[in-house]
Backbone atoms as SQL, in Angstrom:
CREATE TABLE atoms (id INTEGER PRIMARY KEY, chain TEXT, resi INTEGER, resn TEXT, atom TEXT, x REAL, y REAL, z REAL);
INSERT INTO atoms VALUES
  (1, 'A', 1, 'UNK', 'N', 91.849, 93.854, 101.427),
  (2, 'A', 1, 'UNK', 'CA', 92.693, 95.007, 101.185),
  (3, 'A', 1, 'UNK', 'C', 91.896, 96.127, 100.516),
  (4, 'A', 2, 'UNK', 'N', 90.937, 95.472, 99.666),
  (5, 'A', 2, 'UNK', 'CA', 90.171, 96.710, 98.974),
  (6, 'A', 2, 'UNK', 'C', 89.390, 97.555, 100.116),
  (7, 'A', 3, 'UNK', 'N', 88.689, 96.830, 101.045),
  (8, 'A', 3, 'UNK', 'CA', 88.359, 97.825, 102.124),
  (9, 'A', 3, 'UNK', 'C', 88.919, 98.161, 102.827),
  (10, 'A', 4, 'UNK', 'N', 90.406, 98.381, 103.117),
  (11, 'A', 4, 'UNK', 'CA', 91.130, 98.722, 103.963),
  (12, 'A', 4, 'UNK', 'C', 91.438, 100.598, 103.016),
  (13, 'A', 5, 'UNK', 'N', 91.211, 100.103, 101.477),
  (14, 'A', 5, 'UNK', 'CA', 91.825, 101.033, 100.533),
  (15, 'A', 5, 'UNK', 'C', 90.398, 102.155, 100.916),
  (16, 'A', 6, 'UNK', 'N', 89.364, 101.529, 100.762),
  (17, 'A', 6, 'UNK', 'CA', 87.968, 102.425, 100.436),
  (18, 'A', 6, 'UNK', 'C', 87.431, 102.905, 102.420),
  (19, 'A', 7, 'UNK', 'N', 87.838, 102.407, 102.757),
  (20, 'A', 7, 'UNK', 'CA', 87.480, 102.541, 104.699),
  (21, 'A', 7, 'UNK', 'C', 88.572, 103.846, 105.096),
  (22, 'A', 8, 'UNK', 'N', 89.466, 103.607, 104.444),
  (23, 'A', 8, 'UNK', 'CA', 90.709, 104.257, 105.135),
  (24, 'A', 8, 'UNK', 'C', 91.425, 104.953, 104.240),
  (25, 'A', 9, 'UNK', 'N', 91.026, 105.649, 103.181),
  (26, 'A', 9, 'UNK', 'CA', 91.517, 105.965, 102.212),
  (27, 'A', 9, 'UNK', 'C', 91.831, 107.278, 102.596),
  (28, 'A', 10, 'UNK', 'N', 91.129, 107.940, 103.321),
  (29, 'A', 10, 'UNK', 'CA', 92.363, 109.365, 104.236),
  (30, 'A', 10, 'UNK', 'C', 93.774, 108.901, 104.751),
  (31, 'A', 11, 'UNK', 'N', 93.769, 107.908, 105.704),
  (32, 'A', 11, 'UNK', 'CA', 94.363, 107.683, 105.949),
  (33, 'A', 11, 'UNK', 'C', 96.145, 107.467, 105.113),
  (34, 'A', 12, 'UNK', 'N', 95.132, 107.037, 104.516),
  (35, 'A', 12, 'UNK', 'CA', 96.698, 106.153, 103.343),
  (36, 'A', 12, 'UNK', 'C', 96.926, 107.206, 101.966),
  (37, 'A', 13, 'UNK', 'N', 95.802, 108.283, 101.949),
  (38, 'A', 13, 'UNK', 'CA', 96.620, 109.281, 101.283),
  (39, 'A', 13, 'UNK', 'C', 97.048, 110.821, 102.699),
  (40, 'A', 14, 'UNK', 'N', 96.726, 110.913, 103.601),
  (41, 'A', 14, 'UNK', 'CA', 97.809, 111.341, 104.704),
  (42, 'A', 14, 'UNK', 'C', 99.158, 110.875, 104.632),
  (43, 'A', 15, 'UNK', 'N', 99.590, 109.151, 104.275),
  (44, 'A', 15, 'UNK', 'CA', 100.649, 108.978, 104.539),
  (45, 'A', 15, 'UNK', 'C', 101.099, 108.844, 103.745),
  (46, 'A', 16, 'UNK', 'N', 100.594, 109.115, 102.421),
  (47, 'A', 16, 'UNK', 'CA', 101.564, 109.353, 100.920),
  (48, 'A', 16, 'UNK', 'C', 102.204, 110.856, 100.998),
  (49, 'A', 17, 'UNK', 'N', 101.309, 111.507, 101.436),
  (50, 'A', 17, 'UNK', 'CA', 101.582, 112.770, 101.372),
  (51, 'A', 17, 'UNK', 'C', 102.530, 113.156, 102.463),
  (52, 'A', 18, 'UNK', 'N', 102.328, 112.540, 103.596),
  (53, 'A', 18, 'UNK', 'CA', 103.636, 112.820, 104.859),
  (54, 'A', 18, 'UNK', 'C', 104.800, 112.235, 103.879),
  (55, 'A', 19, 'UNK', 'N', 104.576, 111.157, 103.331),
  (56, 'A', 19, 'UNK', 'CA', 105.865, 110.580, 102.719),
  (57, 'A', 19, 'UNK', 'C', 106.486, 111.218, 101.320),
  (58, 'A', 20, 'UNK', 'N', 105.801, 112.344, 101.026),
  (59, 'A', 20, 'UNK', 'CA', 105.884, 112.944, 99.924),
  (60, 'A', 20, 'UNK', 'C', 106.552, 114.067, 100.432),
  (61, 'A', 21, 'UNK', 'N', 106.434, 114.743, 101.108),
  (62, 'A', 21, 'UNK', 'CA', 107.324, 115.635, 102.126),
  (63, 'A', 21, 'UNK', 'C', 108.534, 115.493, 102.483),
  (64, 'A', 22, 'UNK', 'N', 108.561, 114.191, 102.923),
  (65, 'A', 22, 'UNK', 'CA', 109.878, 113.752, 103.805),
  (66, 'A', 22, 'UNK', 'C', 110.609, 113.011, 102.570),
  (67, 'A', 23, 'UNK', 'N', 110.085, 112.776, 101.368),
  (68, 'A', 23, 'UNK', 'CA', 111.181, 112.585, 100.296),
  (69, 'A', 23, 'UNK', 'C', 111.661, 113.817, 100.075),
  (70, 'A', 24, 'UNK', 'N', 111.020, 115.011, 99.848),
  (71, 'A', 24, 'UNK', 'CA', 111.220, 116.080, 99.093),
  (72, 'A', 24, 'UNK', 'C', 112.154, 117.226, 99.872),
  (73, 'A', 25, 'UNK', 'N', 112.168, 116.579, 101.867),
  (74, 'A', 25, 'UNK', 'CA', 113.106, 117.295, 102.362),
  (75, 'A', 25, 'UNK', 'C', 114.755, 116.207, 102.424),
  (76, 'A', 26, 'UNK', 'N', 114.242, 114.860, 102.572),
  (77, 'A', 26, 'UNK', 'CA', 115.332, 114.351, 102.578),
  (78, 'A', 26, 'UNK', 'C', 116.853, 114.148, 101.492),
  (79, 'A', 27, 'UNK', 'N', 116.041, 114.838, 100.450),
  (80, 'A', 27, 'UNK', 'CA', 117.643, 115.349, 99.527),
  (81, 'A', 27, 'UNK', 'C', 118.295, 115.734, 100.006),
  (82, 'A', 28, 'UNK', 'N', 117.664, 117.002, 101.015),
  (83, 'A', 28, 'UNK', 'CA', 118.560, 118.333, 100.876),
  (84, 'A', 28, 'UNK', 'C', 119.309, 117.605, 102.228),
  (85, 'A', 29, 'UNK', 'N', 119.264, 116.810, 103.467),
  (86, 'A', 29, 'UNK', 'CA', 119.062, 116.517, 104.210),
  (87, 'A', 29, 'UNK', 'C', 120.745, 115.252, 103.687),
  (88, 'A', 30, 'UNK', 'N', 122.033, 115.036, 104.127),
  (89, 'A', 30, 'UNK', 'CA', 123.120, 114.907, 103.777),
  (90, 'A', 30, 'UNK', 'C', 123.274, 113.983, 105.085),
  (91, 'A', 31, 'UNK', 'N', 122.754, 113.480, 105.624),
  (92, 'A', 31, 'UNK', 'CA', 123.270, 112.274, 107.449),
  (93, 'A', 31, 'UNK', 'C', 123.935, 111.274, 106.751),
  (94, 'A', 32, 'UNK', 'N', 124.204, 110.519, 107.910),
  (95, 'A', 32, 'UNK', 'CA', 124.670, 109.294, 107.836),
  (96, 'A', 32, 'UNK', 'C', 124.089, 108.776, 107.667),
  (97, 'A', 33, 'UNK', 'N', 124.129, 107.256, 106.898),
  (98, 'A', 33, 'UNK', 'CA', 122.772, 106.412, 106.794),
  (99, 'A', 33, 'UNK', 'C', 123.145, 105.213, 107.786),
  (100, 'A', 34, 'UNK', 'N', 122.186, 104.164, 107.442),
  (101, 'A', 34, 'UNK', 'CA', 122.433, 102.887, 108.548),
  (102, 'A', 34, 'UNK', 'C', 123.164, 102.088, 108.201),
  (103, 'A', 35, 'UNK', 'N', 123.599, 101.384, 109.145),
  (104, 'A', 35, 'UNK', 'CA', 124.440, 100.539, 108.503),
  (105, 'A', 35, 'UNK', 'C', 123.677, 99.391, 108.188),
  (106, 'A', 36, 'UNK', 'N', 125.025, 98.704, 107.278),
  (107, 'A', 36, 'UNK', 'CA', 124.226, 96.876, 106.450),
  (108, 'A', 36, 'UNK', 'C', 123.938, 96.651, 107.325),
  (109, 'A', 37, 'UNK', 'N', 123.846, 95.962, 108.574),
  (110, 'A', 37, 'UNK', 'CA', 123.569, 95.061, 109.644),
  (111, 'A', 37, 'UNK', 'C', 122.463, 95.133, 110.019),
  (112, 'A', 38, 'UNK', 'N', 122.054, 96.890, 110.237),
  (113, 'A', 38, 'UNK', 'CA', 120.847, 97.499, 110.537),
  (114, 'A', 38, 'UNK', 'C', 120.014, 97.500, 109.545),
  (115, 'A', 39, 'UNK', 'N', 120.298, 97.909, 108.253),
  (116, 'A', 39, 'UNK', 'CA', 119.048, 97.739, 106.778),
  (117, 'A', 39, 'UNK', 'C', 119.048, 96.358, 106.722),
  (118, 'A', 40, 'UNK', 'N', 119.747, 95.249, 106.642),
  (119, 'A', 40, 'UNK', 'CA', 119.304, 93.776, 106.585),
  (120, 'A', 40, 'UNK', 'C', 118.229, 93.395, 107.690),
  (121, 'A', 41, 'UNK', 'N', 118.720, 93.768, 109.409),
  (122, 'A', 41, 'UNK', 'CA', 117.886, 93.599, 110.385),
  (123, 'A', 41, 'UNK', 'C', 116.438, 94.112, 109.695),
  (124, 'A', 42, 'UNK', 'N', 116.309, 95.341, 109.192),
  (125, 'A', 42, 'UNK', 'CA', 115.007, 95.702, 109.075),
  (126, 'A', 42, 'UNK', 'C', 114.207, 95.485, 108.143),
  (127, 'A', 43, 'UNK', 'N', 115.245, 94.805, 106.725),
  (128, 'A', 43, 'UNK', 'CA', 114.172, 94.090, 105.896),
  (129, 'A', 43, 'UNK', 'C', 113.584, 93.028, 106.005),
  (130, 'A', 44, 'UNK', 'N', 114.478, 92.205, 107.493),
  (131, 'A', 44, 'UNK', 'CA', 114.181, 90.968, 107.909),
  (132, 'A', 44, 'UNK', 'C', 112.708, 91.112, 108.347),
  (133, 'A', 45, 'UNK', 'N', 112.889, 92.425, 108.984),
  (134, 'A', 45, 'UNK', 'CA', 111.469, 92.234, 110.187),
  (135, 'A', 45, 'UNK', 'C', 110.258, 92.702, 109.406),
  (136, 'A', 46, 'UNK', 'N', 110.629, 93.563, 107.770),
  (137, 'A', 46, 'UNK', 'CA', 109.467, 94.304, 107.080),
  (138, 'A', 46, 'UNK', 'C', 108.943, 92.936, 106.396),
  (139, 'A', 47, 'UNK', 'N', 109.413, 92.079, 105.812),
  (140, 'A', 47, 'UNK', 'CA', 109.522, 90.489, 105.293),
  (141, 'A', 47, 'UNK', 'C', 108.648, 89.350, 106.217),
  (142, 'A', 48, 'UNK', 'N', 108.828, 89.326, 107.300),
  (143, 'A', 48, 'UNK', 'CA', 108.659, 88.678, 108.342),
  (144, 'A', 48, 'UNK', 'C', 106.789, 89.459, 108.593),
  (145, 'A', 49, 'UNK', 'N', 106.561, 90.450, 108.801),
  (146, 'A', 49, 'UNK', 'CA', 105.402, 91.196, 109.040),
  (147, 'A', 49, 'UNK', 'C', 104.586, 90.861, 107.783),
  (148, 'A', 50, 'UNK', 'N', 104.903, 90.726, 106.655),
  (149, 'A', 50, 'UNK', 'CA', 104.049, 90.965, 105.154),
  (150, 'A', 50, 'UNK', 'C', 103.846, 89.376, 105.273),
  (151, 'A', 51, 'UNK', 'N', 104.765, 88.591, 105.674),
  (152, 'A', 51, 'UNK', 'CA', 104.628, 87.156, 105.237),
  (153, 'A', 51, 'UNK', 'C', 103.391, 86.719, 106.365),
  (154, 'A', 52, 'UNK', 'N', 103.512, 87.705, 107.899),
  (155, 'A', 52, 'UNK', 'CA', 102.363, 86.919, 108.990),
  (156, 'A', 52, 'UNK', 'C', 101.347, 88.076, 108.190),
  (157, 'A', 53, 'UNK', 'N', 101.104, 88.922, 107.601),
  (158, 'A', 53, 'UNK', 'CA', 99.721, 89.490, 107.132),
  (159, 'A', 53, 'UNK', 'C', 99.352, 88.731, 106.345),
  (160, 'A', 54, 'UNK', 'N', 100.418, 88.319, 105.223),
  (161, 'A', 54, 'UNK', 'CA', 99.565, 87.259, 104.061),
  (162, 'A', 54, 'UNK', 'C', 99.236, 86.170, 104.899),
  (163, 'A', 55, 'UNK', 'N', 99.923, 85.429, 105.484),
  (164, 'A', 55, 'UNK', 'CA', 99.132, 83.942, 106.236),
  (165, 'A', 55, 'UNK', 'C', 97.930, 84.055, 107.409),
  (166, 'A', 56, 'UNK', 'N', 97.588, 85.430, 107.796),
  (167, 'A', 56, 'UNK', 'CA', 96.908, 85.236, 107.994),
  (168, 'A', 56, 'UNK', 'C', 96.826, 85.410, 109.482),
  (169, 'A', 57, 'UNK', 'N', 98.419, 84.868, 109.871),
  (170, 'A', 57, 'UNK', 'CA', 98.932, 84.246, 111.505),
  (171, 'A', 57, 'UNK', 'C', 98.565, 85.489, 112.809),
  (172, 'A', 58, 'UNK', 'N', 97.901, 86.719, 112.899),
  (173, 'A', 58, 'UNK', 'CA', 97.263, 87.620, 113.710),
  (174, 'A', 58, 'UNK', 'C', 96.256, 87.659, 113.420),
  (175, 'A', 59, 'UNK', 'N', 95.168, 87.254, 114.277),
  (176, 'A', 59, 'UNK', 'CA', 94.016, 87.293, 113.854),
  (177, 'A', 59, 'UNK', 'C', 93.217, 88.497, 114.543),
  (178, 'A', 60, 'UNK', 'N', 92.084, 88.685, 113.887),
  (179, 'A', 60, 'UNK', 'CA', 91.040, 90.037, 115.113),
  (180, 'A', 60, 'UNK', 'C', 91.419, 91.372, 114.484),
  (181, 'A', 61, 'UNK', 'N', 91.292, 92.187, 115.528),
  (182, 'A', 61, 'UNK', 'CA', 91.992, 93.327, 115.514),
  (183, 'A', 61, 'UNK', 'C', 93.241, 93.816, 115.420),
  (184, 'A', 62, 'UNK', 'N', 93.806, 93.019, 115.950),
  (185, 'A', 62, 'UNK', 'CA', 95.678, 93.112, 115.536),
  (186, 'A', 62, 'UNK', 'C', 96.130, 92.453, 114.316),
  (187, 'A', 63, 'UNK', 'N', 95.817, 91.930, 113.498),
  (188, 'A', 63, 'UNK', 'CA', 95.563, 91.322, 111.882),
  (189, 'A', 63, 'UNK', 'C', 94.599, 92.230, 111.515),
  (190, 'A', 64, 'UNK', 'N', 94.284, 93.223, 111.537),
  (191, 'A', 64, 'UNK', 'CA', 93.409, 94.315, 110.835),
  (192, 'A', 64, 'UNK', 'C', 94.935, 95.624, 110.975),
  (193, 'A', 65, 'UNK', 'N', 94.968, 95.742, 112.380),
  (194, 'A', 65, 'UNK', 'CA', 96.290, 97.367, 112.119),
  (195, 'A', 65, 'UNK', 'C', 97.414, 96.724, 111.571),
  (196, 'A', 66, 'UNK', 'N', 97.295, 95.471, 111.335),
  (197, 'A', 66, 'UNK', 'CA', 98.776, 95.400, 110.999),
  (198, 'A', 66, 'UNK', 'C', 98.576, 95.493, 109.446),
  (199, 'A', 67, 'UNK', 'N', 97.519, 95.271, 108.703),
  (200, 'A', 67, 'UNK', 'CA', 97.250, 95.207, 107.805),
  (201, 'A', 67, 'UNK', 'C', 97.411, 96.555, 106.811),
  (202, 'A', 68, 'UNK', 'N', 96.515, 97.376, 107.909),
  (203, 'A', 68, 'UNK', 'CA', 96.672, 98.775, 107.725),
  (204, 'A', 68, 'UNK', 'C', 97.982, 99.714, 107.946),
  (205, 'A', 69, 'UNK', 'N', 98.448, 98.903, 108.760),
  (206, 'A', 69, 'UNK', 'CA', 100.108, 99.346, 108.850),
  (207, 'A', 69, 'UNK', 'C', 100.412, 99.277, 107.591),
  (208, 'A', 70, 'UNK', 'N', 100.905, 98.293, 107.496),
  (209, 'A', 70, 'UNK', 'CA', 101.562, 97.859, 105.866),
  (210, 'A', 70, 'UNK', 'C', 100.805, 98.422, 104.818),
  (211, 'A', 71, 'UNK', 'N', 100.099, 98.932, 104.555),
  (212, 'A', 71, 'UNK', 'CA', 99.290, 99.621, 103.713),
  (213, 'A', 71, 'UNK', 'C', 99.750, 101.123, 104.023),
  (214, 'A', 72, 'UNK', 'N', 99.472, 101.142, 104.719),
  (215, 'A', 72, 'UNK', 'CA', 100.149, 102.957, 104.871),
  (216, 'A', 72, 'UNK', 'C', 101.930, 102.924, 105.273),
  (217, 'A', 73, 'UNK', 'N', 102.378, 102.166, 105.678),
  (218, 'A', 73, 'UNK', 'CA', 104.045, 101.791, 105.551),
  (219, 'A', 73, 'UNK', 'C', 104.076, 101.893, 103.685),
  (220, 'A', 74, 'UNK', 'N', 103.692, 101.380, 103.027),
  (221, 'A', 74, 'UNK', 'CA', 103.777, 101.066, 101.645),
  (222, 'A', 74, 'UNK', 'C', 103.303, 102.117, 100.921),
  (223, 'A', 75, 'UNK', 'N', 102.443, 103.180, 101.547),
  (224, 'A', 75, 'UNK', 'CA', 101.942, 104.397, 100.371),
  (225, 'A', 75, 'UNK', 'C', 102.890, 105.728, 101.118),
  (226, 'A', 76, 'UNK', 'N', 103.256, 105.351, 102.618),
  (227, 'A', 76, 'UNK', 'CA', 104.185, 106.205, 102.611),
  (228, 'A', 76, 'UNK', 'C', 105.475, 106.130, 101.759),
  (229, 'A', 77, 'UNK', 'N', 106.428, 105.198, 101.837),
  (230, 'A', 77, 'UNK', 'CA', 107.547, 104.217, 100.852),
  (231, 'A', 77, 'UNK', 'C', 107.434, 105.305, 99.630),
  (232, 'A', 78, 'UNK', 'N', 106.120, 105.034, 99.060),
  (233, 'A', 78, 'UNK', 'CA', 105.759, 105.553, 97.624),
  (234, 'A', 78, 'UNK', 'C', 105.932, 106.730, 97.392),
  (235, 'A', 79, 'UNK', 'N', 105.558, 107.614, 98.367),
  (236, 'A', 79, 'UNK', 'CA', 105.582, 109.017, 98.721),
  (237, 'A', 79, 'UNK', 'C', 106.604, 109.571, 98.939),
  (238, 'A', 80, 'UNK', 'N', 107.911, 108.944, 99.374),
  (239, 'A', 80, 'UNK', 'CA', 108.949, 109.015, 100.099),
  (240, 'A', 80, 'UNK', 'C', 110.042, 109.371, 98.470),
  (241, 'A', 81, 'UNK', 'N', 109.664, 107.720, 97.340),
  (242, 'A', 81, 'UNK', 'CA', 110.550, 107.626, 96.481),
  (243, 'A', 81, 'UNK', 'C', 110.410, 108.695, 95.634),
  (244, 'A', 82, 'UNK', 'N', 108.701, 109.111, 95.180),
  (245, 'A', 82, 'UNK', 'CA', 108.183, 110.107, 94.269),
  (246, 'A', 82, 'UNK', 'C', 109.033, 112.027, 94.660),
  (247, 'A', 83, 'UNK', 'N', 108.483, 111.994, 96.310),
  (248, 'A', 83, 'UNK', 'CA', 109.333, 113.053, 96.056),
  (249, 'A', 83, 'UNK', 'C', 110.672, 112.846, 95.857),
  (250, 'A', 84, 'UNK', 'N', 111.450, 112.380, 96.685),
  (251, 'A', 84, 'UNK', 'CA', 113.242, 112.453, 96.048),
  (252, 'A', 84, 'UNK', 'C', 113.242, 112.534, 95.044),
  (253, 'A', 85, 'UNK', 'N', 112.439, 111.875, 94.054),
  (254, 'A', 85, 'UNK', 'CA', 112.799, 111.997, 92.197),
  (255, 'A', 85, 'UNK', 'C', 112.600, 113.113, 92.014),
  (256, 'A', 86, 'UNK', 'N', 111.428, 113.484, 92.288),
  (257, 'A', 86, 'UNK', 'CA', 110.716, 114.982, 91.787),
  (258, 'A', 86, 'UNK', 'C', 111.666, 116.042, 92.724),
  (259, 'A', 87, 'UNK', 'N', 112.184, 116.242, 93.888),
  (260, 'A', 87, 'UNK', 'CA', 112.986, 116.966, 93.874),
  (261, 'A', 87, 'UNK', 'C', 114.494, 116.752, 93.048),
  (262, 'A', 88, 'UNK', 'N', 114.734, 115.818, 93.134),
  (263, 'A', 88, 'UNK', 'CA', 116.430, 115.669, 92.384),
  (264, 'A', 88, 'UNK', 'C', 116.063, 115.789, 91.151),
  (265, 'A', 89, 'UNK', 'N', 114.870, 115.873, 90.301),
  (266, 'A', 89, 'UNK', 'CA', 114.986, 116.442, 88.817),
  (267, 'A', 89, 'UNK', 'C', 114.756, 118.159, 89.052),
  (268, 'A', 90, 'UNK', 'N', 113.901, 118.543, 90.081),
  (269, 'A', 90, 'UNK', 'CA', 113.943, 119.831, 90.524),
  (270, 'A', 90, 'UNK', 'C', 114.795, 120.640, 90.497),
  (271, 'A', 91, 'UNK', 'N', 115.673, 120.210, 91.411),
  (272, 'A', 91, 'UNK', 'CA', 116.874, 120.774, 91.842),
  (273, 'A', 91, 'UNK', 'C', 118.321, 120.609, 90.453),
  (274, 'A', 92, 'UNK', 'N', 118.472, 119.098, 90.030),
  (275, 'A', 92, 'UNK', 'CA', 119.149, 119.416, 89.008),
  (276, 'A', 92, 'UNK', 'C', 119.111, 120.217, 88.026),
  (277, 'A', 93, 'UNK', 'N', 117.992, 120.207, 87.718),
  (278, 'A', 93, 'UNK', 'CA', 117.285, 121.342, 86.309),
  (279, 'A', 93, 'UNK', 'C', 118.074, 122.256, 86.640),
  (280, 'A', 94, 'UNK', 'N', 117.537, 123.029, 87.673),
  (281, 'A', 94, 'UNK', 'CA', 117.728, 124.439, 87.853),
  (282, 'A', 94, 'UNK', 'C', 119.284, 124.529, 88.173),
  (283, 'A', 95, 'UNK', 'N', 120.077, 123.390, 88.329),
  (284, 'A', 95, 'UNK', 'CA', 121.606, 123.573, 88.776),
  (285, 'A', 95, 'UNK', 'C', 122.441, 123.698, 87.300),
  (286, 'A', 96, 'UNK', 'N', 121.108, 123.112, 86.338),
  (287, 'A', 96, 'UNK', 'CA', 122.082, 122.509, 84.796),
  (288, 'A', 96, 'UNK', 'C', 121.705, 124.186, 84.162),
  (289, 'A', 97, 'UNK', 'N', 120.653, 124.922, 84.809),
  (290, 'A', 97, 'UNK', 'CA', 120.372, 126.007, 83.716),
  (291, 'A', 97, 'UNK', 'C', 121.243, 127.273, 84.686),
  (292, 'A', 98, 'UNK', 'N', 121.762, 127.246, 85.467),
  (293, 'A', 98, 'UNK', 'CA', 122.707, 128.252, 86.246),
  (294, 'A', 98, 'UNK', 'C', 121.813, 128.686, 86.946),
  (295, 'A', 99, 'UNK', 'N', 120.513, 128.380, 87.527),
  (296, 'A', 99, 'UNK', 'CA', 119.503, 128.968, 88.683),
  (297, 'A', 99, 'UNK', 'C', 120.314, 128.512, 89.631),
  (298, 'A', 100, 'UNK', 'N', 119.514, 129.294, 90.962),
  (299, 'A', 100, 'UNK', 'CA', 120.214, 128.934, 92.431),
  (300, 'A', 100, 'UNK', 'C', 119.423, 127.806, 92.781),
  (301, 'A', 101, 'UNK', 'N', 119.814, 126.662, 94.008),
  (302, 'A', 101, 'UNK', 'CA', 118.790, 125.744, 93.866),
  (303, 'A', 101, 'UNK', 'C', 117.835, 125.930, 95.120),
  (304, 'A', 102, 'UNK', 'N', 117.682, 127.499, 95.674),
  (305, 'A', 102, 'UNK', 'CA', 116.955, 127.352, 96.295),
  (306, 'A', 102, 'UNK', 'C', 116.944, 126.987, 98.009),
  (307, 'A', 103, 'UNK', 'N', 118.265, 126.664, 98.121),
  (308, 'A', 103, 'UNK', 'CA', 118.292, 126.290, 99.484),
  (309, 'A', 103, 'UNK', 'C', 118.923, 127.456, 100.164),
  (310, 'A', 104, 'UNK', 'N', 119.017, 127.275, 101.269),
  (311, 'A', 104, 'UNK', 'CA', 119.418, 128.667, 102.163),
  (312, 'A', 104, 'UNK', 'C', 120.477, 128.487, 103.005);
């Protein structure tokens, strides 16, 4: 993993930073979300992927992207949670001091 961190380390800060974006628009951003059936299905399969990277069970080259998947799946995640915070303290601030918040 450490050379996946030091080999590819554009990479996986590209996808903090895509994920730092798409937290910071997805506040403002009000959809529907998924349903239980669908977020259980998909923690099944994010669970299921981390458990065949740790064992090992893809070997070669496809046990290398998947590796790197999950590595940049996981610094995007990070990127994703950091902005929403940092915008929803953003945006509250300025809602608690009578500023506009900016949206259009």
């Amino acid at each position: 993993m450490a050379y996946l961190a030091v080999f590819h380390w554009g990479w996986l800060a590209g996808s903090l930073l895509l994920g730092f974006a798409m937290g910071w628009i997805a506040v403002v951003h009000r959809g529907r979300g998924v349903t239980k059936r669908v977020a259980q299905g998909l923690l099944v399969l994010v669970v299921a992927l981390i458990v065949a990277a740790l064992t090992h069970v893809v070997p070669g080259r496809f046990g290398y992207w998947l590796d790197l998947g999950l590595a940049m799946l996981g610094a995007y995640l990070v990127g994703c949670a950091v902005g929403s915070w940092l915008r929803n303290r953003v945006v509250s601030r300025q809602t608690a001091s009578g500023g506009s918040t900016g949206t259009l």
